[in-house]
ZARO-87688 format. One record per residue (C-alpha): residue in one letter; chain; x, y, z. Coordinates in Angstrom, 2 decimals, decimal comma. Layout:
REM ZARO-87688
- a | A | X | Y | Z $
...
//
This chain:
REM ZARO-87688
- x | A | 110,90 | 153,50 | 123,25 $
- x | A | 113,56 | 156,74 | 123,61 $
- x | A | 112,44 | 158,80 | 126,08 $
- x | A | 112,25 | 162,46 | 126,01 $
- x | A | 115,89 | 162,71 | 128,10 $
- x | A | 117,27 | 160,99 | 124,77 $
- x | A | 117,80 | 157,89 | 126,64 $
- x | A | 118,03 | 155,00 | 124,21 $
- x | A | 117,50 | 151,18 | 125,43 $
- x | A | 119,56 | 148,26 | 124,60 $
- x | A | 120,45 | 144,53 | 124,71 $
- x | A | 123,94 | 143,27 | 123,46 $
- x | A | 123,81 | 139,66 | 121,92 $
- x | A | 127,03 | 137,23 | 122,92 $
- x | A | 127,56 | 133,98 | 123,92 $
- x | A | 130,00 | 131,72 | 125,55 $
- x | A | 132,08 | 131,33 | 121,84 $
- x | A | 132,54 | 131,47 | 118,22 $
- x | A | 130,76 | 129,43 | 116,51 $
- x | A | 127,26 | 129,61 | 118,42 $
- x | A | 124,99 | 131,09 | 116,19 $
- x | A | 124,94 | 134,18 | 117,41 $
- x | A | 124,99 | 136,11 | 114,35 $
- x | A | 122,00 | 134,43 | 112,32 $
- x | A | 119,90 | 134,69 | 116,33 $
- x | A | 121,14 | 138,87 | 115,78 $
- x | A | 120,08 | 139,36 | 112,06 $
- x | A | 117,09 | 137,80 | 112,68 $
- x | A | 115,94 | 139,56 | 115,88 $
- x | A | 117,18 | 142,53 | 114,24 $
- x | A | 114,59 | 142,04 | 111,24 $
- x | A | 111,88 | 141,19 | 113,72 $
- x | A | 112,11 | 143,95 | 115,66 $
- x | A | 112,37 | 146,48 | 112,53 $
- x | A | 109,38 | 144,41 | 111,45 $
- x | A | 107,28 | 145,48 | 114,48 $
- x | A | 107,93 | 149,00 | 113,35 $
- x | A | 110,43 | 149,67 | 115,99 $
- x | A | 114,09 | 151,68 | 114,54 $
- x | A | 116,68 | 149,40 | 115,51 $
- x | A | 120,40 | 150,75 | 115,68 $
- x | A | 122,86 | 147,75 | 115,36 $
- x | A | 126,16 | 147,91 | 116,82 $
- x | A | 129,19 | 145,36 | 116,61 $
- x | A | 131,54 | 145,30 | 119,80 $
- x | A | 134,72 | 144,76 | 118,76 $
- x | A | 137,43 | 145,61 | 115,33 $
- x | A | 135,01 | 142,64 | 112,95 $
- x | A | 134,58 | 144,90 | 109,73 $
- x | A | 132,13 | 142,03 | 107,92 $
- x | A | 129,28 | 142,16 | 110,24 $
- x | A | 127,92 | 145,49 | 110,36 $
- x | A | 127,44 | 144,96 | 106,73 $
- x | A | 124,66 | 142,36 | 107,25 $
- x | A | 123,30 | 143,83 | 109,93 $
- x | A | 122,43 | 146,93 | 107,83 $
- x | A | 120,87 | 145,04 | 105,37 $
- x | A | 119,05 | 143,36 | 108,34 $
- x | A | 118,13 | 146,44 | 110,15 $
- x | A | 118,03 | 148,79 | 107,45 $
- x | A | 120,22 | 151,34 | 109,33 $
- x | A | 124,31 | 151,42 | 108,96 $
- x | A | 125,87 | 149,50 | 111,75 $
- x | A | 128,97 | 150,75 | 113,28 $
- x | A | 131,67 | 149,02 | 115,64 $
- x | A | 132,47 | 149,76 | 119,50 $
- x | A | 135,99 | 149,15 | 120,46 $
- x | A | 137,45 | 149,76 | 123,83 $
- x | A | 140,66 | 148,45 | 123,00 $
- x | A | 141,16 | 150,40 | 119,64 $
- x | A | 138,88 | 153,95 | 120,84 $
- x | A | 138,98 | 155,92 | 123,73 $
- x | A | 135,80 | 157,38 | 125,65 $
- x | A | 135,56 | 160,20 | 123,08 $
- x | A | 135,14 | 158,44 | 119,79 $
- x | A | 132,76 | 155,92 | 121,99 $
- x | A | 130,44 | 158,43 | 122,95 $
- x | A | 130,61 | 159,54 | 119,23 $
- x | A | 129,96 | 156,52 | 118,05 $
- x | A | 126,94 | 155,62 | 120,48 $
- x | A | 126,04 | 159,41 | 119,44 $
- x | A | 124,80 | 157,34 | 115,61 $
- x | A | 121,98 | 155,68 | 117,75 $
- x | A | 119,95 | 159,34 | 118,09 $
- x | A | 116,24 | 158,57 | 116,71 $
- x | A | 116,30 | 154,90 | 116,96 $
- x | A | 113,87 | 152,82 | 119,42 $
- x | A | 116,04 | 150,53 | 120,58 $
- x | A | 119,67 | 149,29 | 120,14 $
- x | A | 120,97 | 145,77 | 119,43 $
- x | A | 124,49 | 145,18 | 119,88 $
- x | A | 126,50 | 141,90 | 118,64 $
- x | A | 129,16 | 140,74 | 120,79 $
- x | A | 132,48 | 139,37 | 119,12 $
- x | A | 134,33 | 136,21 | 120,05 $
- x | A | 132,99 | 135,04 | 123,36 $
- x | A | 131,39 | 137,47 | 126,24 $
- x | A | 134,93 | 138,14 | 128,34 $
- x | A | 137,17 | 137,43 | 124,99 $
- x | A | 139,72 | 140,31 | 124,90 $
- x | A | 143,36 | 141,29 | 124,91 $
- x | A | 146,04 | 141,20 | 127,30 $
- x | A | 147,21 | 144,58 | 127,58 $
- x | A | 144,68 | 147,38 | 128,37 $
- x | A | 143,85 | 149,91 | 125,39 $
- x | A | 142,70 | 153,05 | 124,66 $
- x | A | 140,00 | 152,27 | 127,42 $
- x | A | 139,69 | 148,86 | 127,67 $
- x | A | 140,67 | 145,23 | 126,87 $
- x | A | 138,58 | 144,78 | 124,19 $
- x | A | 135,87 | 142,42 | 125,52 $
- x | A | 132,25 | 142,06 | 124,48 $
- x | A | 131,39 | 142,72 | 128,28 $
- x | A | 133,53 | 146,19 | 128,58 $
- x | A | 131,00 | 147,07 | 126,35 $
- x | A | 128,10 | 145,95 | 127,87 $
- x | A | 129,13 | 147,34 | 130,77 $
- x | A | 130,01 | 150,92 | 129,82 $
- x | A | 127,04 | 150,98 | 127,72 $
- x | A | 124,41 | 149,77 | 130,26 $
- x | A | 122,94 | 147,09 | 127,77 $
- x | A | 121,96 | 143,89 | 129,41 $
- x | A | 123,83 | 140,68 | 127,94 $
- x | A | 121,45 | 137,87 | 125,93 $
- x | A | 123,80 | 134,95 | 126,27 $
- x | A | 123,13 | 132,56 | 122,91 $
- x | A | 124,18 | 129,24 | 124,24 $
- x | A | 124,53 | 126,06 | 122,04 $
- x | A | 123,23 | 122,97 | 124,25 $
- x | A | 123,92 | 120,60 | 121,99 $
- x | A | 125,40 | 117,67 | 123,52 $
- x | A | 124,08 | 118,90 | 126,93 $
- x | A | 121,00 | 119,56 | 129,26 $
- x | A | 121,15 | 120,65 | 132,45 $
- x | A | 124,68 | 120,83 | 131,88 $
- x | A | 124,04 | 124,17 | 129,92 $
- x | A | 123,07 | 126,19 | 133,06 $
- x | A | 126,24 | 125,77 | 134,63 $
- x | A | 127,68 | 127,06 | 131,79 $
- x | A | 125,21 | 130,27 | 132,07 $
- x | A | 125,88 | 130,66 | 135,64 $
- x | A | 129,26 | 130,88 | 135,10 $
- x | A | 128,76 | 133,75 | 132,69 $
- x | A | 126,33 | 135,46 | 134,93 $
- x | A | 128,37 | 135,59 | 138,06 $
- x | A | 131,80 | 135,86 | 136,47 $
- x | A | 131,37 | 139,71 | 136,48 $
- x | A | 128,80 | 140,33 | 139,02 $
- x | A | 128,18 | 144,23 | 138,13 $
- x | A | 127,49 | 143,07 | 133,82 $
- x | A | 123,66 | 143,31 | 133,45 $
- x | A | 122,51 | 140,06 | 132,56 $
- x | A | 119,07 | 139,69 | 130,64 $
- x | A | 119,00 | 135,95 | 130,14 $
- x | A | 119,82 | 133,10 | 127,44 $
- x | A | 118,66 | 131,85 | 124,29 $
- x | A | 119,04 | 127,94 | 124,17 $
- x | A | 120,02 | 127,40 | 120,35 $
- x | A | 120,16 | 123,81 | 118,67 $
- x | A | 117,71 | 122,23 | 120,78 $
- x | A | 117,19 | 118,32 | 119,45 $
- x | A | 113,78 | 117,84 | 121,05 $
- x | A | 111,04 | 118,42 | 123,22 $
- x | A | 112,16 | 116,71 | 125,87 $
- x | A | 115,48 | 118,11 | 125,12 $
- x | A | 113,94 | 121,64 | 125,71 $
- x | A | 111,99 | 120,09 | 129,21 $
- x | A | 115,57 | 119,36 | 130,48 $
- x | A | 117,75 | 122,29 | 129,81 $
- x | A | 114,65 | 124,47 | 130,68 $
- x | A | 115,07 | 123,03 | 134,02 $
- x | A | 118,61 | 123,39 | 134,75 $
- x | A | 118,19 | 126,75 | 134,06 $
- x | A | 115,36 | 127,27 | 136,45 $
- x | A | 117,33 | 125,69 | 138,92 $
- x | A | 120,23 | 128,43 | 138,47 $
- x | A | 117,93 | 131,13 | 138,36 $
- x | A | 118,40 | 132,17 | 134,47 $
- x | A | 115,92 | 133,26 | 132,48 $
- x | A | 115,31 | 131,66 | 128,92 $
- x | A | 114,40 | 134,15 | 126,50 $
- x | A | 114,08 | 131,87 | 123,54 $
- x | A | 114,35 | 128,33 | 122,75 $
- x | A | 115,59 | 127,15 | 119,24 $
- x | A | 115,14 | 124,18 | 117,62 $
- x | A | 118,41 | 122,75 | 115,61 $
- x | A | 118,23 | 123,32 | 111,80 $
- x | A | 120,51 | 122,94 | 109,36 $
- x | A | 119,88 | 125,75 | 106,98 $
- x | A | 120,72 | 128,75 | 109,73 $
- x | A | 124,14 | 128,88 | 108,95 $
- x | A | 125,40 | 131,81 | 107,10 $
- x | A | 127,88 | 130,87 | 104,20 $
- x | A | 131,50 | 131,01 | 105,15 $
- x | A | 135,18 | 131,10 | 103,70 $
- x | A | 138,64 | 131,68 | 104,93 $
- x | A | 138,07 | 134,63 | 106,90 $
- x | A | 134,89 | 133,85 | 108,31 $
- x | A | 131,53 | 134,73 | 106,79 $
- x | A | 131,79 | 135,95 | 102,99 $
- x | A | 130,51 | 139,77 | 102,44 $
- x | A | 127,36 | 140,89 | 102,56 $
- x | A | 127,02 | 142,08 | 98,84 $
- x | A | 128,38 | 137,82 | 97,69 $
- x | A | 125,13 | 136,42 | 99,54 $
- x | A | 123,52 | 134,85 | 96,73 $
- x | A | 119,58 | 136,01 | 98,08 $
- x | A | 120,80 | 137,96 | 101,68 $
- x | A | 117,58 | 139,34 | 101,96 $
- x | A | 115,17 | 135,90 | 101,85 $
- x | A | 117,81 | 134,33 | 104,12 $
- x | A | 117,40 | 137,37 | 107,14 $
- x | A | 113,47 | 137,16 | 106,68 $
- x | A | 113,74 | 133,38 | 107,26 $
- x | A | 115,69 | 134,01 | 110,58 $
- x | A | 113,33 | 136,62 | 111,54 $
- x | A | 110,44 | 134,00 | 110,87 $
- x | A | 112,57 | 131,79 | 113,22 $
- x | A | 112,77 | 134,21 | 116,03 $
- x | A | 109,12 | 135,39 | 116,18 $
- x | A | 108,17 | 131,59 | 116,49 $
- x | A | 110,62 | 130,85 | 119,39 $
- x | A | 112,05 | 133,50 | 121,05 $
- x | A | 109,58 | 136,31 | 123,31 $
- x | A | 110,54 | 139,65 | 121,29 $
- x | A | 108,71 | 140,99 | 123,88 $
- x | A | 110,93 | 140,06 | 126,55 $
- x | A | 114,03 | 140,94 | 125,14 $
- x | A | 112,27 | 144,82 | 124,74 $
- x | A | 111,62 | 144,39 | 128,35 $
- x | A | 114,60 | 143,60 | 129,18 $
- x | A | 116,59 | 146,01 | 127,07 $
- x | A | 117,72 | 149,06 | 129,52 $
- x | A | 119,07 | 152,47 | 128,98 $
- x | A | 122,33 | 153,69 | 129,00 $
- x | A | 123,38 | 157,51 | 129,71 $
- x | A | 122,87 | 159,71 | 126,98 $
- x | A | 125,28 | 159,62 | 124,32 $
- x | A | 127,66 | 163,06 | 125,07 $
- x | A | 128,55 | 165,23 | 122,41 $
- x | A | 131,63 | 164,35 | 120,72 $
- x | A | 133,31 | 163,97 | 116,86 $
- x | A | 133,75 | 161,34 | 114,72 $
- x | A | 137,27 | 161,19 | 112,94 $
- x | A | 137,61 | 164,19 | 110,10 $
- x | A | 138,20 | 163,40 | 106,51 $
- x | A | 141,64 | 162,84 | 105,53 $
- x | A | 141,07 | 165,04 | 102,18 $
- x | A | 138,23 | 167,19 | 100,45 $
- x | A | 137,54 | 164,93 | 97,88 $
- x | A | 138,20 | 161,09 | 98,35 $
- x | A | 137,87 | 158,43 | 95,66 $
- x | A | 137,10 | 154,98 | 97,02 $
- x | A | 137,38 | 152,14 | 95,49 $
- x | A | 133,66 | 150,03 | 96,42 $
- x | A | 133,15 | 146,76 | 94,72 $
- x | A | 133,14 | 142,95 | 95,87 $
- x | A | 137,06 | 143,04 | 96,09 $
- x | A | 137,56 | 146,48 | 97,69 $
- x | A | 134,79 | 147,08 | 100,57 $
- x | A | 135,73 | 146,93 | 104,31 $
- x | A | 136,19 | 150,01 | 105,43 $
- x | A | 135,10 | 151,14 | 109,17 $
- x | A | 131,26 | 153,01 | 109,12 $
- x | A | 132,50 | 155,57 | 111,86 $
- x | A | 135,48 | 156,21 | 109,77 $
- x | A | 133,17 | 157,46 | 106,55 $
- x | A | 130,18 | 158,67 | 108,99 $
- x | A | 133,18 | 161,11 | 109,78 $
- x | A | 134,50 | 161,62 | 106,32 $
- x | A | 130,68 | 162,54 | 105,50 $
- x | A | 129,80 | 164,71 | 108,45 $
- x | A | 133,27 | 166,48 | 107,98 $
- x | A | 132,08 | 167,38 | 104,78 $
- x | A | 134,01 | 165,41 | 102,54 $
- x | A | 132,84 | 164,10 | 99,31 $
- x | A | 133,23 | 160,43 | 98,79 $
- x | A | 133,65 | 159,21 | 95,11 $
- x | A | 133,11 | 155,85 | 95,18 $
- x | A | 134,37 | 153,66 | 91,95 $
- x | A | 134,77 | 150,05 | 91,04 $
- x | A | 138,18 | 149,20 | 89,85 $
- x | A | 136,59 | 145,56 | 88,77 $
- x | A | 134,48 | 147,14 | 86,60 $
- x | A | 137,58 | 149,08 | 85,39 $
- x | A | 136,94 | 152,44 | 86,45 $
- x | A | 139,65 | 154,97 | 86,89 $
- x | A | 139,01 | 157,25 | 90,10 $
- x | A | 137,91 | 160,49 | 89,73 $
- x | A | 140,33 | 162,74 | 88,14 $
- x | A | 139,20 | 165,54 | 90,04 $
- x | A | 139,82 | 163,88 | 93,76 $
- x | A | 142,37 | 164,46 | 95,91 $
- x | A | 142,71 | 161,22 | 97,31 $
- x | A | 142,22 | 157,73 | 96,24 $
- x | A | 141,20 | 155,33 | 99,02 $
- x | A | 141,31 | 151,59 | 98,27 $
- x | A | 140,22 | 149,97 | 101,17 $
- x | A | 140,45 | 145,80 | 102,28 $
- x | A | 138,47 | 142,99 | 100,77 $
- x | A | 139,52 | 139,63 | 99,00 $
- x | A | 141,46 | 141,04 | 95,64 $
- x | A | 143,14 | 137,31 | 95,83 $
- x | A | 139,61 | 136,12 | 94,59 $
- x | A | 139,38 | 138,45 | 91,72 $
- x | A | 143,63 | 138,80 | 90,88 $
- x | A | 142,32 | 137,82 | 87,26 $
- x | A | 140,38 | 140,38 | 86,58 $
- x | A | 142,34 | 143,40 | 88,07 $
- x | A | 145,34 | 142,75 | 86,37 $
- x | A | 143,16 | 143,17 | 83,18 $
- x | A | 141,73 | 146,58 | 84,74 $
- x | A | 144,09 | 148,81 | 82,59 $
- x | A | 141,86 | 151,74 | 82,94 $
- x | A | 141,60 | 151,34 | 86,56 $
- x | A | 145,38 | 151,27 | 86,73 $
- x | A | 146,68 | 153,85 | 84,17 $
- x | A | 143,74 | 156,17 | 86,02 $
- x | A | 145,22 | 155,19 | 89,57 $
- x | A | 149,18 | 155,56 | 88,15 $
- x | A | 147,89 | 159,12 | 86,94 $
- x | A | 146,61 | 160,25 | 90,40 $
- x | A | 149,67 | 158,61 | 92,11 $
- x | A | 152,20 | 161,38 | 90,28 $
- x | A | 150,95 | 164,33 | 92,09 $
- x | A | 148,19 | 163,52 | 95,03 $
- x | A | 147,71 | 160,40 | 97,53 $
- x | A | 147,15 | 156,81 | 97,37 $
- x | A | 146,70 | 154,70 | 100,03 $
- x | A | 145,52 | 151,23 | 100,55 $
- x | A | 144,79 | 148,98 | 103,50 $
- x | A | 145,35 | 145,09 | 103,30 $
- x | A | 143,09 | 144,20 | 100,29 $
- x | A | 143,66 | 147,84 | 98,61 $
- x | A | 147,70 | 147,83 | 99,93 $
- x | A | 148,22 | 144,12 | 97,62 $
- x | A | 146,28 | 145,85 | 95,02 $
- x | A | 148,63 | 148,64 | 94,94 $
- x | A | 151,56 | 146,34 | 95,04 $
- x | A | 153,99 | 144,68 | 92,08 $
- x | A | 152,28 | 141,52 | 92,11 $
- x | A | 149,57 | 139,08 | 93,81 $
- x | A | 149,93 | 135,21 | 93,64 $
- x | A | 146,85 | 133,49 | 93,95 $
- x | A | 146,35 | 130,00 | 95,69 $
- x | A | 147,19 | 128,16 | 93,35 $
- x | A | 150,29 | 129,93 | 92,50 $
- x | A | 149,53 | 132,24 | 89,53 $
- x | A | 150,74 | 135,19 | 89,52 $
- x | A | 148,93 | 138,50 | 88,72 $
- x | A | 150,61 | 141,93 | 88,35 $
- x | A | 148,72 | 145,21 | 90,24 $
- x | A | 148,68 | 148,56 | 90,03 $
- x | A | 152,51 | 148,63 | 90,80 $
- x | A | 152,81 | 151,67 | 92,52 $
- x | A | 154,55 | 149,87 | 95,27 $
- x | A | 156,83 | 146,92 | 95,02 $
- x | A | 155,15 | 144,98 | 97,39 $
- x | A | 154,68 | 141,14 | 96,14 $
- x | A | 152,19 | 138,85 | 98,22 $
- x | A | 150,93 | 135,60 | 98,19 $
- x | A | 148,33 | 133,20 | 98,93 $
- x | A | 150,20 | 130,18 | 97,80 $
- x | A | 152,01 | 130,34 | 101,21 $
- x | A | 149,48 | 130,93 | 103,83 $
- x | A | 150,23 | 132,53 | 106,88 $
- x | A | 147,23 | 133,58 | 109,42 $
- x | A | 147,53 | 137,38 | 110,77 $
- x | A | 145,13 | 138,48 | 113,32 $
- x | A | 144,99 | 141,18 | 116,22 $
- x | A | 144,70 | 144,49 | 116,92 $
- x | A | 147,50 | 146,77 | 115,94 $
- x | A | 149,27 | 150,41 | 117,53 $
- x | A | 151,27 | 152,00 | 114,57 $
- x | A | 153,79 | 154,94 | 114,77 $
- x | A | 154,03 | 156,64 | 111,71 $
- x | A | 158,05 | 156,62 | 110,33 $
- x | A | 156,54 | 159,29 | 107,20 $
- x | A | 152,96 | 161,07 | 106,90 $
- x | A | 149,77 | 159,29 | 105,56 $
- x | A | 146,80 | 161,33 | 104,39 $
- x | A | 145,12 | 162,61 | 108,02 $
- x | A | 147,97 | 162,13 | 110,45 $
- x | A | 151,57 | 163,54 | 110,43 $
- x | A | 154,92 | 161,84 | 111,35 $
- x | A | 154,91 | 160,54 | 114,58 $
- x | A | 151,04 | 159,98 | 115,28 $
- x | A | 150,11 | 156,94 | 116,58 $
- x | A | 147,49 | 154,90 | 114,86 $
- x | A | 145,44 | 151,75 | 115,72 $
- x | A | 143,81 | 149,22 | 113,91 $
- x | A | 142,73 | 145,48 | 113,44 $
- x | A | 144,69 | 143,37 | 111,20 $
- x | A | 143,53 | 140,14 | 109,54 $
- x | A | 144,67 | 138,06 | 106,75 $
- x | A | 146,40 | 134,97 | 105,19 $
- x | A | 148,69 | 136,22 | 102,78 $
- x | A | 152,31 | 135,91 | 103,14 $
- x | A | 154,68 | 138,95 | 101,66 $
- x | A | 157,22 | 137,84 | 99,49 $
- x | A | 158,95 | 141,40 | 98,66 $
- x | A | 158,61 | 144,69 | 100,29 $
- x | A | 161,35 | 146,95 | 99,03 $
- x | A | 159,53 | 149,85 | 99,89 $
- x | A | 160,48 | 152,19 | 102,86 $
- x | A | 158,45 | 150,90 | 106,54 $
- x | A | 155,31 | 153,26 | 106,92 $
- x | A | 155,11 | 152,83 | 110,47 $
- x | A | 156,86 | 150,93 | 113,16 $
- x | A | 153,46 | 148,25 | 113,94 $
- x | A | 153,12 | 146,63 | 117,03 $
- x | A | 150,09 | 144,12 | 118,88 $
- x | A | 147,99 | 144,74 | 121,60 $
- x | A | 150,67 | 143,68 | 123,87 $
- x | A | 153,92 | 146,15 | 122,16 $
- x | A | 155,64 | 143,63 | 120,73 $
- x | A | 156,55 | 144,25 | 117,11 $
- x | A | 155,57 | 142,74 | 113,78 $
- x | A | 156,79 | 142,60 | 110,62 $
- x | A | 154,04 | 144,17 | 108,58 $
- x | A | 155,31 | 147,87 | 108,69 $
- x | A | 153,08 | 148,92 | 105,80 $
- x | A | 155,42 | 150,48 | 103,14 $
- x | A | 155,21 | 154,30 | 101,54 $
- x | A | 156,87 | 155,09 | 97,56 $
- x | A | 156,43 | 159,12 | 96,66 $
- x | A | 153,17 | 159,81 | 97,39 $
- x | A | 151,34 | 155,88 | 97,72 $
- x | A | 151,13 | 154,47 | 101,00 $
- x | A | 149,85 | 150,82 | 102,56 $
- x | A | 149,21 | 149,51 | 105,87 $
- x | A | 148,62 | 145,31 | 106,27 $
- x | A | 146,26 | 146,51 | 109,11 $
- x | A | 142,55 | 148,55 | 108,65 $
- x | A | 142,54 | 152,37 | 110,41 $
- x | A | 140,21 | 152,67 | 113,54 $
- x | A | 141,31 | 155,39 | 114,61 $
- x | A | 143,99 | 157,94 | 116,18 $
- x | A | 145,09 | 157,99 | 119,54 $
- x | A | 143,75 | 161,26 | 120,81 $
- x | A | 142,26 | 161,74 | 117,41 $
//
């Protein structure tokens, strides 16, 4: 529990890779816990802007990411500042533990473990030991001692075949001196459905909610809750700081199955700035407020819904209106959207809003991924020429036309350039890669 100096504890979930289970062992300990009565922040280390969307429906309290490449200490200790009233935090760890980047950022390289670290939360290693016994404490060891000074709280064993399975890596980890925390058996039905660009959204989950109180069934029967609140540990205090201020007074976002990944700190700021967020569903053909003065479309997969949103003629002529006097911007998803046209996969093409002349396609895939530093070549709603943004690209789409004047001059975590400039016409603006933040910002 908090204690009176506002200290909060913590555990941060990771393991060794992608691909582990780590997410399904999060949203269920995350249900289990809230289950016990306990208020559980979640928090996601790293730019993934899918996850914190299930965790909230897991924990029943808005999840928001940690990024030491993309924020500085400021905007961390603001973010870690959402965590105020909650019992205990449960972080989720992206990639595996030391994953990062190259090239140092705003104050870090990126990695699951810079946040563990800087946080104080202990690290609950979910390690797959399929295929493996003993073998598996090696493996754990090697995590453990990598980084001497990263708390360490212990391992969950996940896709255990057997008993004697369980006897076996059991003992290689008592051998190394690791404590098991939880032992799962392997099923088949844990996974999470996926597509392209990992899991599918929150809101498409055909029954999300049955699903989480199945894992949290799982973990109460074979992990010790109770030890994991033992070993969770508290941080400092969060300090006082800001999150990022609204871009505009009133701002219309677009908020359906094709437009919805937006960062929570960035409209936790909007909010506490006092901005007024509008939200409306261009699939359901809504026109933005007339009244707002800015429309937001934010990223999501408009390539699986091209059909429909070319028939959205009230959501267009509503968001052509706008465009002639006040802002538009849109980021990946929300940038095609606001483009000439969209070709799907199977080469149909699908006209948008046309308030850029940007034409992309998903016939020829290309895979984009990694953080992003832009320098702005015009203004875009918030942030002046010249300011230096960063963000998290990640997509498949290829562009096919971009007549448009470069937004920004876009560069990856290691400086060298790419292609995806982002594009400005009047008073509409896109960017290929999703806002963070602002460097001193």
């Amino acid at each position: 529990m908090t204690d009176p100096r506002g200290h909060i504890p913590g555990v941060l979930i990771s393991a060794p890779a992608s691909g582990t289970g780590k997410t399904t062992v999060m949203l269920g300990l995350l249900r289990a816990l809230a289950d016990e009565g306990l208020t559980v922040q979640p928090y996601k280390s790293g730019p993934d802007y899918i996850d914190p969307a299930f965790h909230r429906a897991a924990a029943g309290r808005a999840s928001f990411n940690i990024d030491t490449w993309a924020m500085d200490g400021d905007l961390i200790a603001a973010v870690s500042g959402q965590s105020t009233g909650a019992d205990i935090i449960v972080a989720e760890g992206s990639m595996g533990l030391y994953d990062g980047v190259a090239t140092r950022g705003q104050s870090g390289f990126g990695s699951s473990a810079e946040t563990a670290r800087s946080m104080g939360w202990p690290v609950v290693l979910v390690i797959d030991v399929g295929g493996q016994a003993q073998s598996a404490a090696a493996t754990a060891l090697g995590f453990k001692t990598y980084a001497p000074d990263l708390p360490f709280a212990g391992v969950i064993l996940n896709r255990v075949a057997s008993p004697r399975h369980e006897r076996l890596a059991r003992l290689g980890m008592e051998q190394a001196g690791i404590n098991v925390l939880g032992v799962l058996p392997r099923r088949g039905d844990l996974a999470l459905p996926e597509r392209h660009l990992g899991l599918i959204q929150a809101v498409e989950h055909p029954d999300l909610n049955a699903a989480i109180a199945g894992y949290a069934d799982f973990l109460r029967e074979h992990v010790d809750l109770a030890a994991i609140r033992a070993a969770a540990a508290a941080g400092a205090p969060p300090a006082p700081a800001s999150l990022p201020k609204p871009p505009a007074q009133r701002i219309a976002l677009a908020q359906d199955a094709a437009f919805s990944f937006t960062y929570p700190h960035l409209l936790q700021g909007w909010r506490d700035g006092g901005a007024e967020i509008l939200p409306f569903s261009p699939l359901a053909d809504e026109a933005p407020d007339q009244d707002a003065d800015l429309v937001w479309l934010p990223g999501g997969y408009p390539e699986l819904h091209a059909g429909t949103l070319a028939a959205a003629t009230t959501f267009r002529a509503g968001l052509q209106k706008h465009a002639e006097t006040r802002p538009v911007h849109g980021e990946c998803g929300g940038y095609m959207a606001l483009g000439e046209a969209l070709i799907d996969k199977d080469g149909t093409r699908h006209q948008m809003a046309g308030l850029l002349g940007l034409v992309t396609s998903y016939e020829k895939r290309k895979f984009h991924l990694g953080y992003r530093r832009a320098v702005l070549q015009s203004p875009l709603p918030g942030f002046d020429t010249g300011a230096a943004l960063r963000g998290h690209e990640f997509h498949y789409s290829t562009i096919l036309e971009q007549p448009d004047a470069p937004l920004a001059a876009v560069f990856d975590a290691d400086g060298n350039p790419v292609p995806e400039t982002g594009s400005r016409r009047g008073h509409v603006s896109g960017t290929f890669f999703h806002l963070i933040t602002g460097e001193n910002a």
